[in-house]
C-alpha positions in Angstrom: 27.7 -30.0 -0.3 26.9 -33.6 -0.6 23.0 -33.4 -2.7 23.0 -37.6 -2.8 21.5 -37.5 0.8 18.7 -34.8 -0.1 18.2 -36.5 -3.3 17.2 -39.6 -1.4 15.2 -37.7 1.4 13.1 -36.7 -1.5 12.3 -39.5 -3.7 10.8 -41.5 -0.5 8.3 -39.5 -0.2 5.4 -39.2 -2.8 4.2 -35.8 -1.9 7.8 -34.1 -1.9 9.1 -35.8 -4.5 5.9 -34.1 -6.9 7.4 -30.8 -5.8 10.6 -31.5 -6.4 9.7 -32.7 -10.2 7.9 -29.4 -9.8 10.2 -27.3 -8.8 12.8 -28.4 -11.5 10.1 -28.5 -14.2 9.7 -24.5 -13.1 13.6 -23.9 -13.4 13.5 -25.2 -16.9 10.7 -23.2 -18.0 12.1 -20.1 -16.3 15.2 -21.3 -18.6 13.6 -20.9 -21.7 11.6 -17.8 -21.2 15.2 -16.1 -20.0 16.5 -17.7 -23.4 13.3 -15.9 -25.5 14.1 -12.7 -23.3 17.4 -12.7 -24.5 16.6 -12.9 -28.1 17.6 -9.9 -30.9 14.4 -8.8 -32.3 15.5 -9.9 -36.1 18.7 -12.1 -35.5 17.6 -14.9 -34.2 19.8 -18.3 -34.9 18.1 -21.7 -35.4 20.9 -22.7 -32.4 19.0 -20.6 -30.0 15.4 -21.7 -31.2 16.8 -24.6 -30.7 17.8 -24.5 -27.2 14.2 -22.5 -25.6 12.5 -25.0 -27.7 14.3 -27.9 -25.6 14.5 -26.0 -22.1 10.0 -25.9 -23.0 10.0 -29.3 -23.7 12.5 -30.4 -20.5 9.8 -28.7 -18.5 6.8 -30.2 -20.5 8.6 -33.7 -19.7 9.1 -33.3 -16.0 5.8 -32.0 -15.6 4.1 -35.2 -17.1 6.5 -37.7 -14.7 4.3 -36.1 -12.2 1.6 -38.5 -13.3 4.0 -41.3 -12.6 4.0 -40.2 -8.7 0.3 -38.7 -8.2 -1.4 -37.3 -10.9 -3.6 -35.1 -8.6 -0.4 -33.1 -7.2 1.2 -29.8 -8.7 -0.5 -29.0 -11.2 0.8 -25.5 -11.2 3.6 -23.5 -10.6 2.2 -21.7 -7.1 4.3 -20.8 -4.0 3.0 -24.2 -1.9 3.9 -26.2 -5.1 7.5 -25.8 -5.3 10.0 -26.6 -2.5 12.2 -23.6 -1.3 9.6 -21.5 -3.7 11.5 -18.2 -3.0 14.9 -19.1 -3.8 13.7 -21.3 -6.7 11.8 -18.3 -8.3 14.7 -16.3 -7.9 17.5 -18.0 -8.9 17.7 -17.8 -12.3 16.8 -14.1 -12.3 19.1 -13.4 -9.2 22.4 -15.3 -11.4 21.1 -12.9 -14.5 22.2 -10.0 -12.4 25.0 -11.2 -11.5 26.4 -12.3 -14.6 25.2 -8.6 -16.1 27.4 -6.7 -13.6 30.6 -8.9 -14.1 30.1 -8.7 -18.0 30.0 -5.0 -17.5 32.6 -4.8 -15.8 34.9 -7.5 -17.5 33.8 -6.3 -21.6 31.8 -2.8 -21.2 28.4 -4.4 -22.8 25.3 -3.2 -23.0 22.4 -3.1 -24.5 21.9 -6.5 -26.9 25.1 -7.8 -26.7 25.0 -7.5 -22.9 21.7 -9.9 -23.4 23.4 -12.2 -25.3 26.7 -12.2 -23.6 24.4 -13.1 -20.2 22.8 -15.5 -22.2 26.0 -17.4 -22.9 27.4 -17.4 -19.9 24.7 -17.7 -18.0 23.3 -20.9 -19.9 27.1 -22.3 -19.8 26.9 -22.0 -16.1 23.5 -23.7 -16.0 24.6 -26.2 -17.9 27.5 -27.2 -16.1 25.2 -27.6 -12.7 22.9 -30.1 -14.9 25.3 -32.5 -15.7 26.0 -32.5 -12.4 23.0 -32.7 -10.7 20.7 -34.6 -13.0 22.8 -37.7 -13.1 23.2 -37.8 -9.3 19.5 -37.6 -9.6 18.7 -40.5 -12.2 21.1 -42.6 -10.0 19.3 -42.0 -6.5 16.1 -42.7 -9.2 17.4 -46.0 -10.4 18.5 -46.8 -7.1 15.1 -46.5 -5.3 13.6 -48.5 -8.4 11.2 -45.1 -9.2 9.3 -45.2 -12.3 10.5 -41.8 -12.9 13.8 -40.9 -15.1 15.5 -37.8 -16.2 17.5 -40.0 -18.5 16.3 -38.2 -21.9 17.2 -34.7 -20.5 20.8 -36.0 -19.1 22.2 -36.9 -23.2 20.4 -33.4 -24.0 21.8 -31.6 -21.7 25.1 -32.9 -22.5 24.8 -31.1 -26.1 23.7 -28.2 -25.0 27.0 -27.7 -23.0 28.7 -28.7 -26.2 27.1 -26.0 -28.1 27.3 -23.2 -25.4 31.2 -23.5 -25.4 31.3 -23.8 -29.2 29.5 -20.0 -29.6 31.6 -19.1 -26.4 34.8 -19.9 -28.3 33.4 -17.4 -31.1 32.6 -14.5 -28.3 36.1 -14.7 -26.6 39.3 -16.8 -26.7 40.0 -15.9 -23.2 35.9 -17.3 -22.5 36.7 -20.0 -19.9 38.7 -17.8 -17.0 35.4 -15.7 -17.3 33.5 -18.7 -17.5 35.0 -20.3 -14.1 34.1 -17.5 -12.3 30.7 -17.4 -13.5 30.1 -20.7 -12.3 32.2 -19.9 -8.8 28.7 -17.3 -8.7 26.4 -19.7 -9.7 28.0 -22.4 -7.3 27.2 -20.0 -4.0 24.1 -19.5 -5.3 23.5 -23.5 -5.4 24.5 -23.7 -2.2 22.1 -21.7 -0.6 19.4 -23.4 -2.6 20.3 -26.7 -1.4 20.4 -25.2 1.9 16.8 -23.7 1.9 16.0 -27.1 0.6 17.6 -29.1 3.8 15.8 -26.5 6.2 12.5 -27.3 4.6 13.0 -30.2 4.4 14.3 -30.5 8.1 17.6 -32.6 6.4 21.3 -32.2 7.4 23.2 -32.0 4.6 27.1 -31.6 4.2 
């Protein structure tokens, strides 16, 4: 699906690009709350601090571009605030369950390590669809000369892949045929969401 034409749909308007900001500043927090959910109750690694601790502040961030678009506009995180507000709210959850069931499956988890194993693939999956979708993003940004940038979260999200592959290595060596399919889930589910985008939005996408 070609997201350049949406992208630029969105940006021209004032009052859907604030829910857009919005709506990824939601996704990012929903990020690190999943990332706290997943946590052991005593073994908690400075990496994974780490990471919530940046998802919080990617969502902080985009929240406060809102001011460079209309200050008044969503200021919180209710249904008529986000674009596509079911399938945003659910996504992350929804890709959870997903990745739960396949784990099972695939390495017999449960309990803590299923958590955890969820959280690496899960994250590794994410991560892979920011550093796609941001820079397309920053580019239909630069283009239309907007005063807002994503251009911070683009580098950081670029480590964070870098560090979920490194602890993936450690979990399996066989990580990255599990990992492709992962993302092949998390790629339909992108594909809807874009699609429930384009029908709100009344924009034909490819």
């Amino acid at each position: 699906m070609q997201i350049t034409p949406l992208l630029q749909h969105i940006v021209k308007h004032t009052a859907i690009h604030s829910k857009w900001l919005n709506t990824l500043s939601f996704m990012e927090n929903a990020g690190a709350k999943k990332i706290s959910a997943s946590e052991h109750k005593e073994q908690v690694t400075l990496l994974v601090l780490k990471h919530a601790a940046e998802e919080h502040r990617h969502a902080f961030y985009l929240k406060k571009q809102l001011a460079k678009l209309d200050e008044s506009l969503c200021k919180t995180y209710t249904q008529q605030e986000l674009l596509a507000p079911n399938h945003t709210k659910y996504y992350l959850h929804n890709l959870d369950v997903k990745v739960c069931r396949y784990l099972k499956k695939h390495f017999n988890l449960s309990g803590y390590d299923l958590k955890f194993a969820a959280y690496l693939f899960v994250t590794y999956a994410i991560e892979v669809r920011a550093d796609e979708l941001y820079p397309v993003y920053q580019q239909v940004l630069s283009e239309a000369q907007s005063k807002v940038t994503v251009k911070s979260i683009i580098l950081e999200e670029e480590g964070h892949l870098e560090e979920m592959i490194n602890q993936l290595n450690e979990f399996s060596p066989d990580w990255k045929q599990h990992a492709d399919e992962i993302v092949k889930i998390e790629d339909e589910m992108f594909k809807m969401w874009m699609q429930a985008l384009a029908n709100e939005l009344q924009v034909v996408v490819n």
